[in-house]
C-alpha positions as CSV (number, residue, x, y, z in Angstrom):
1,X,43.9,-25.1,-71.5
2,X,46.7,-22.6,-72.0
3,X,50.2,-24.0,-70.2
4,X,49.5,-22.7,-67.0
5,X,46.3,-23.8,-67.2
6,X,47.6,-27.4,-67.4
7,X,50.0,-27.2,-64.9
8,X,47.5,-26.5,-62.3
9,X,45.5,-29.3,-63.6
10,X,48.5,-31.8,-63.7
11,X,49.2,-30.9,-59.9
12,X,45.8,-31.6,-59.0
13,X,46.2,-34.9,-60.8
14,X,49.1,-35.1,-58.1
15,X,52.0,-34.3,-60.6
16,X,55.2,-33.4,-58.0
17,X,55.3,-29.3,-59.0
18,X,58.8,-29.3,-59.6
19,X,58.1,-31.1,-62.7
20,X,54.6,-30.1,-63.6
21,X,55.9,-27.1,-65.7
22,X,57.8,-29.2,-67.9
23,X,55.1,-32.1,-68.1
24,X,52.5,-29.4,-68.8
25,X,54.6,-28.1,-72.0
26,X,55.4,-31.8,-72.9
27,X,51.7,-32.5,-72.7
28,X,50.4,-29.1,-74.6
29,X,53.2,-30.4,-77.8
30,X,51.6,-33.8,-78.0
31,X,48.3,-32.3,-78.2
32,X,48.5,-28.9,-80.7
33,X,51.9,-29.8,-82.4
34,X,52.0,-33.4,-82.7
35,X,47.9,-33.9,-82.6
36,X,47.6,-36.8,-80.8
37,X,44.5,-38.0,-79.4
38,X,45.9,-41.1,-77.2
39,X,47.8,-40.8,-74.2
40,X,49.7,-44.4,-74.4
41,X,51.5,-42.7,-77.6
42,X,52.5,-39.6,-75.8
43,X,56.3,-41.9,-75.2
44,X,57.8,-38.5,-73.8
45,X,55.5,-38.5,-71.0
46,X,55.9,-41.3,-68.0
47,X,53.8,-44.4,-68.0
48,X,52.3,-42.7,-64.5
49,X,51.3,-40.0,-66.4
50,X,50.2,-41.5,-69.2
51,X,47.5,-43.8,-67.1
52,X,46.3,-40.8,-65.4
53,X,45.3,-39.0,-68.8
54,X,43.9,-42.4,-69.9
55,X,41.4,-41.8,-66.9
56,X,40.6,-38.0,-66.5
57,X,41.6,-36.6,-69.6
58,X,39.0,-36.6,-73.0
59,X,41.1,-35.9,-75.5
60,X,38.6,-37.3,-78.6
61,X,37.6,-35.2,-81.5
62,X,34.2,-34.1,-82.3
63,X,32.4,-36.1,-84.8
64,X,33.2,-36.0,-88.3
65,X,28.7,-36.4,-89.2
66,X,29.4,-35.3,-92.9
67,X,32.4,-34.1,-95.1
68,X,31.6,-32.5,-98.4
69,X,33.7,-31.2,-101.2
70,X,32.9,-28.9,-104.0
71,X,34.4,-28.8,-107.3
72,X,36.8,-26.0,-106.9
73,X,38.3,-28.6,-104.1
74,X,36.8,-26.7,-101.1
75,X,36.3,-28.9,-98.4
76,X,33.1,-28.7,-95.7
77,X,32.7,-30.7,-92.5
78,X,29.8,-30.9,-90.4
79,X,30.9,-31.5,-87.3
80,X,29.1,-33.0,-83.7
81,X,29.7,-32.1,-80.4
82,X,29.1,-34.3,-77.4
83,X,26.0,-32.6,-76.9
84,X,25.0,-33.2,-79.8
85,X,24.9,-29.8,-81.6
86,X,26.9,-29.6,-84.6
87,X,29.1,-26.5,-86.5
88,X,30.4,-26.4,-90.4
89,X,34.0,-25.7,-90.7
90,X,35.3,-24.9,-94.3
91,X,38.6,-25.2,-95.8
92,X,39.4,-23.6,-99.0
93,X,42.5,-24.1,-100.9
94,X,44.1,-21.8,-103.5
95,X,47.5,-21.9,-105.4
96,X,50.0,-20.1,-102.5
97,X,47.6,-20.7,-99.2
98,X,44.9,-22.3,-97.8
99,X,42.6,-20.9,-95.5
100,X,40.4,-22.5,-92.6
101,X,36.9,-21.0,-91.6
102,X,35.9,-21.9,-88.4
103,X,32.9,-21.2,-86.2
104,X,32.4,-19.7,-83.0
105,X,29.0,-19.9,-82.3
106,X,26.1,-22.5,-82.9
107,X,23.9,-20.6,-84.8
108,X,24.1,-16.6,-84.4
109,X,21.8,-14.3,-82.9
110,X,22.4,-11.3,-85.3
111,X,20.1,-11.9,-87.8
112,X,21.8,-10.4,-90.8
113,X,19.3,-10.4,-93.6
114,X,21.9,-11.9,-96.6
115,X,23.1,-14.3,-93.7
116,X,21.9,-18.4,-94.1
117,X,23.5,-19.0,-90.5
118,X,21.8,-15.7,-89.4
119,X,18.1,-17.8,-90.2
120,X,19.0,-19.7,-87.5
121,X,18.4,-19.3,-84.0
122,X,21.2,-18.9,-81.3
123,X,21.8,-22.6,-79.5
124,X,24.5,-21.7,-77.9
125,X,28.4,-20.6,-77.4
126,X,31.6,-22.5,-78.6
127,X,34.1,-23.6,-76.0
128,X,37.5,-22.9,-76.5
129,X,38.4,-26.2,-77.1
130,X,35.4,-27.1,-79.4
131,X,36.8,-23.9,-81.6
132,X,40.5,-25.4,-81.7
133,X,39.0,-28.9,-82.5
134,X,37.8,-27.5,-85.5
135,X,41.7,-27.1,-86.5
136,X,42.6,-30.6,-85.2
137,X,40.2,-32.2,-87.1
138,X,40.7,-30.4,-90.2
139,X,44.4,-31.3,-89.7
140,X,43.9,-34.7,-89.2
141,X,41.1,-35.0,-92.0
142,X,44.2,-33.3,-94.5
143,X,47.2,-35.0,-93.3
144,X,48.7,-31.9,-92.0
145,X,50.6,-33.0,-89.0
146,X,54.6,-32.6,-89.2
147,X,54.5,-36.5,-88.8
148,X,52.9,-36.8,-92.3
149,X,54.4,-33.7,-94.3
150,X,57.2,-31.0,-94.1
151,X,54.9,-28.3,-95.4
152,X,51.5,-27.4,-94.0
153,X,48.0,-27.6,-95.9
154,X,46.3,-24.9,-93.3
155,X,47.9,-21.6,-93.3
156,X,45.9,-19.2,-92.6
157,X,42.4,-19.2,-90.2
158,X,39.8,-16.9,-90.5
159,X,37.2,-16.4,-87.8
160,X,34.4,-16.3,-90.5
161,X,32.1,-19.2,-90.3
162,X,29.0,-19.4,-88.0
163,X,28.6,-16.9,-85.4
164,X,30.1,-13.6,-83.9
165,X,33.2,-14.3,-82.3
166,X,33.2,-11.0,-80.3
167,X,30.0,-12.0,-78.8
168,X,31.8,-15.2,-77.5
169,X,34.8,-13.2,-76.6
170,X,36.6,-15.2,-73.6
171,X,36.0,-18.9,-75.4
172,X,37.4,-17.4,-78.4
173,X,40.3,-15.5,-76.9
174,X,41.3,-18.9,-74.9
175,X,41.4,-20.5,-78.4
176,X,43.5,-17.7,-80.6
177,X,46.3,-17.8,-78.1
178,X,47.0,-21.9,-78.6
179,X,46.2,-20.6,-82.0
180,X,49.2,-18.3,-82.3
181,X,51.6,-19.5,-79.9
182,X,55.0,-20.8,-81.7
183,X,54.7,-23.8,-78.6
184,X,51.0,-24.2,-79.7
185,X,49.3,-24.8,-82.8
186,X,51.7,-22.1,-84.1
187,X,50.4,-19.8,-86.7
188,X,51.8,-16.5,-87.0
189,X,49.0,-13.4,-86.1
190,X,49.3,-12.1,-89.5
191,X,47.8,-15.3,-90.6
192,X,44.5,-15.0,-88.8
193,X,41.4,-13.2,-89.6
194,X,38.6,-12.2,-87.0
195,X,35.8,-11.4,-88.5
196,X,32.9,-8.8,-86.7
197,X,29.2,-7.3,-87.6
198,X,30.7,-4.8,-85.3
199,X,30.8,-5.7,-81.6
200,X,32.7,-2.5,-81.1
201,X,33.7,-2.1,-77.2
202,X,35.1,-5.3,-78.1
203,X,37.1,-4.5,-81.1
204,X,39.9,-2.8,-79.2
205,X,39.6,-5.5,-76.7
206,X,41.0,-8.2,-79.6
207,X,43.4,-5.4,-80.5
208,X,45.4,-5.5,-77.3
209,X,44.7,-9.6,-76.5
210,X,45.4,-10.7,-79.7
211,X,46.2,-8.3,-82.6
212,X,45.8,-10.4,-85.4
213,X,44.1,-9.0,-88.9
214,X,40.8,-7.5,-88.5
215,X,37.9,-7.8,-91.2
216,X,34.2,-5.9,-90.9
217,X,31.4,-6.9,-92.2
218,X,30.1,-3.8,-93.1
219,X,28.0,-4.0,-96.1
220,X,26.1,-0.7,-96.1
221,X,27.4,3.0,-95.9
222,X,24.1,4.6,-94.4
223,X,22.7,3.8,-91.0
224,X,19.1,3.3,-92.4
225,X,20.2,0.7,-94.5
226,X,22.4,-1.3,-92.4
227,X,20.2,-1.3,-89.7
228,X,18.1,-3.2,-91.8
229,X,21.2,-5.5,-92.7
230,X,23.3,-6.0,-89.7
231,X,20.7,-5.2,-86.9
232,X,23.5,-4.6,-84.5
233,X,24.0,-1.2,-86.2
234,X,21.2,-0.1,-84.4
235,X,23.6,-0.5,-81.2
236,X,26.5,0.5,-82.4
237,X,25.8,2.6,-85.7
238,X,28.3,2.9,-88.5
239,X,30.0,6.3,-87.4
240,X,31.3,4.4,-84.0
241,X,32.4,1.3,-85.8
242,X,34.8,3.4,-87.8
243,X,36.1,5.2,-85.2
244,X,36.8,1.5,-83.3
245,X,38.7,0.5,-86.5
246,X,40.8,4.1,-86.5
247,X,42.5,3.1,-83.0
248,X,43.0,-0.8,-84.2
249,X,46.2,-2.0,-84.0
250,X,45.7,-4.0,-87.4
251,X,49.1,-5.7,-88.4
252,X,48.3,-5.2,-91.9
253,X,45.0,-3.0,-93.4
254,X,41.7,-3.5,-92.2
255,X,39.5,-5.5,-94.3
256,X,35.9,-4.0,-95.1
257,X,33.3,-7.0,-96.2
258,X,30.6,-5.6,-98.3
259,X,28.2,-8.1,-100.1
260,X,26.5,-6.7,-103.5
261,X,23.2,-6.4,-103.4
262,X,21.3,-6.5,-106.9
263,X,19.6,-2.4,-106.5
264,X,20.1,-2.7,-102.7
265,X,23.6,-1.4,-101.7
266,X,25.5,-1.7,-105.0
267,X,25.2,2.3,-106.9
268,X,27.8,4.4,-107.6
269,X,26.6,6.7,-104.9
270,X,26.8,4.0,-102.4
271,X,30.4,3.4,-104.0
272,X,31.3,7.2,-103.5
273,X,29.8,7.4,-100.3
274,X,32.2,4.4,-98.9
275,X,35.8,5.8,-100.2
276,X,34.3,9.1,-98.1
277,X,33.9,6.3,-95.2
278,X,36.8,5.2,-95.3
279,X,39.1,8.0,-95.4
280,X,42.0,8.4,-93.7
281,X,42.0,4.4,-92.5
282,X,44.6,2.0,-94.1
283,X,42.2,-0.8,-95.5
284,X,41.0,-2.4,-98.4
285,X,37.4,-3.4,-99.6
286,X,36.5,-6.9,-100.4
287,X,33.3,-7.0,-102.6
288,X,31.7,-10.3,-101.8
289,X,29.2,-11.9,-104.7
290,X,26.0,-12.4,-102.9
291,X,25.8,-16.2,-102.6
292,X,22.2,-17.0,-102.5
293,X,20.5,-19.9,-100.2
294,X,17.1,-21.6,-100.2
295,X,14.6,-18.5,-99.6
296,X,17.3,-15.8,-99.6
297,X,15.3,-12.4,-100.3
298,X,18.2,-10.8,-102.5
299,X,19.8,-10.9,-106.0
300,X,23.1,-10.6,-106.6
301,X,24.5,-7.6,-108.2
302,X,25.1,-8.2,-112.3
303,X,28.9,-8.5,-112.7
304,X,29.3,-5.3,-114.7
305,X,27.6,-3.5,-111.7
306,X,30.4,-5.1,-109.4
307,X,32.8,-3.6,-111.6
308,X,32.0,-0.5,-111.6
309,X,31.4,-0.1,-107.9
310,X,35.0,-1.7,-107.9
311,X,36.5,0.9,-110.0
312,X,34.9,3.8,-108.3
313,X,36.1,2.5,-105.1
314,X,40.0,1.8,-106.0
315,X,40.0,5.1,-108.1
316,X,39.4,6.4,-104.2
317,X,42.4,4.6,-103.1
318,X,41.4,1.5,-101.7
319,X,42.1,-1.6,-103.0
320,X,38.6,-3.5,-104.1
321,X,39.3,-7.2,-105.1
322,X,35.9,-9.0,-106.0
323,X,36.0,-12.2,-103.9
324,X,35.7,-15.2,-106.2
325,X,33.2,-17.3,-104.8
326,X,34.5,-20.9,-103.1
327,X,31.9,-23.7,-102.2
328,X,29.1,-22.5,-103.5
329,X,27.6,-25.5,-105.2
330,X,27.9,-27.2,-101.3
331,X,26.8,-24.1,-99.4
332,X,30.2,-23.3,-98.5
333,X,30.4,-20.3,-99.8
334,X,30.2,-16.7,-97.5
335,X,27.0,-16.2,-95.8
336,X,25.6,-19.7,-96.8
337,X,27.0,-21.8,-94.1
338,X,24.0,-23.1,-91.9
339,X,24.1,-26.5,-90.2
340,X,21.8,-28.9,-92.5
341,X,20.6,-31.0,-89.2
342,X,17.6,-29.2,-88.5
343,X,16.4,-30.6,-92.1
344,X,17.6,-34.2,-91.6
345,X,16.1,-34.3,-88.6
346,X,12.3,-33.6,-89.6
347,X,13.1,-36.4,-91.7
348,X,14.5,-39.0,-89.9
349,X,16.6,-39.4,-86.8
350,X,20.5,-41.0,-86.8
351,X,20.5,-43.8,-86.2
352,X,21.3,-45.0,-82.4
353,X,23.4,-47.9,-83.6
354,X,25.7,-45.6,-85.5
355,X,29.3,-45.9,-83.9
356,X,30.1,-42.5,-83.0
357,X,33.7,-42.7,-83.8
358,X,33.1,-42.8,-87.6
359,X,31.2,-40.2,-90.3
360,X,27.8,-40.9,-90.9
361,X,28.2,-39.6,-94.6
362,X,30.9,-38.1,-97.2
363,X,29.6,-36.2,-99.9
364,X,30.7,-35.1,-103.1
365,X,29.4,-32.5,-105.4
366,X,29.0,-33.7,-108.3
């Protein structure tokens, strides 16, 4: 709930309205600054109060089913909802940031053909608060509350991990703006990274609500191809994408996703072809490593193949970093994430007697 939000739900609780502006903001600290899940610590708050949240409020996490880390120290949680369907959320540390990857979706209905979470059927959308809990809980799995540490371990979010976002647009909206509120969870626009196939009416719709950096997973420069690739071209084809990302108000330049293809998308034509794409926009072109997965029909590219595309690319002005891949020996990586429960459920069932409260399992690659 934004602040207003929870002062309207305070004075239904019976909260006296001259105060229910200040509880409300006093309330919203404990939860996104502080990250506190229990209402008898929330001492700034009046015992009333308190006992009220204690009986209407759910403030509990999801559960933490599985945590994995790979060796490059990125971390991946598998996490459950009350309903019982379940999300990966990936953190990925490097020497001057750390980045979050959270989902929006439970599955994806896109179908992208490089895509592990796009093998899996659409379940259903993320609530708002079931995207932020993805933040407290990586929070509380790193120690990253002000409580415990004067610096903090997440620094950046990008809206990358299972799912389109701009096909859940309201949930995630509602989330983003706790997200980059100074009073909320606090980090700065610049800092976050939504990530589309190309959901383009509502492209200039995140522009005005939220404005934070834009990335597009584009991954073919001809129609015929990436219809076959990201089957939403086929709604909104390549030439109206681009013009969405001409009237962007991106804070810093667009990010174009491409993932190399061995002999699919990776020529110098297709190179040449994309600085002709691009021209005129103020972005930059990350080539991604196809990551494979368990029956993925591609190769990726041979590393001096990546190179070259990448040469042709910045001598066009744009700058063309080659992603490093992060997670891959857990499935961390991009365009592997996919929620292993299907799998453990053919072969056997958690356990009813299993507290819900505590991780069923912490793995480690090894």
């Amino acid at each position: 709930m934004s602040r207003p939000e929870l002062t309207e739900w305070l004075s239904g609780l019976g909260e006296p309205a001259e105060v229910g502006s200040l509880r409300a903001r006093q309330l919203y600290h404990w939860l996104y600054v502080r990250g506190e899940t229990a209402p008898s610590r929330m001492t700034t708050l009046p015992r009333h109060l308190r006992e009220l949240l204690e009986e209407h409020a759910d403030l509990a996490r999801p559960i933490v089913v599985a945590e994995q880390t790979a060796h490059d120290g990125t971390r991946k949680w598998l996490l459950r909802f009350r309903d019982g369907r379940e999300v990966e959320t990936v953190f990925i540390p490097e020497d001057d940031r750390a980045a979050l990857c959270v989902s929006t979706q439970v599955g994806c209905s896109l179908s992208c053909k490089f895509c592990h979470t796009g093998t899996m059927r659409l379940a259903r959308n993320l609530k708002a608060g079931e995207i932020l809990a993805q933040i407290l809980v990586a929070r509380d799995r790193l120690n990253d509350w002000p409580s415990a540490r004067n610096d903090r371990r997440v620094t950046n979010i990008v809206v990358m991990g299972m799912g389109e976002p701009l096909l859940n647009y309201r949930e995630v909206a509602a989330a983003f703006r706790i997200v980059v509120d100074g009073e909320g969870i606090g980090i700065s626009r610049r800092r976050v990274t939504l990530s589309t196939s190309g959901v383009v009416p509502r492209i200039a719709d995140w522009g005005r609500d939220l404005g934070t950096g834009l990335a597009i997973s584009l991954h073919a420069v001809r129609d015929d191809l990436r219809d076959e690739l990201v089957p939403i071209n086929r709604k909104w084809p390549i030439a109206e994408l681009l013009e969405a990302c001409r009237r962007y108000p991106a804070p810093r330049p667009i990010t174009f996703e491409y993932v190399m293809l061995r002999g699919i998308n990776d020529s110098d034509a297709d190179a040449r072809e994309l600085v002709r794409l691009l021209r005129g926009l103020k972005a930059k072109v990350n080539l991604i490593p196809f990551n494979p997965w368990p029956g993925a029909p591609y190769r990726c590219s041979e590393p001096g193949r990546i190179r070259a595309f990448a040469a042709i690319v910045e001598a066009g002005g744009y700058p063309s970093p080659v992603r490093a891949p992060r997670g891959r020996d857990i499935l961390a990586a991009c365009g592997q994430l996919k929620t292993t429960v299907e799998q453990r459920r053919r072969r056997a069932p958690v356990s009813s007697s299993h507290d819900p409260t505590e991780p069923i399992a912490h793995l480690s690659a090894t």
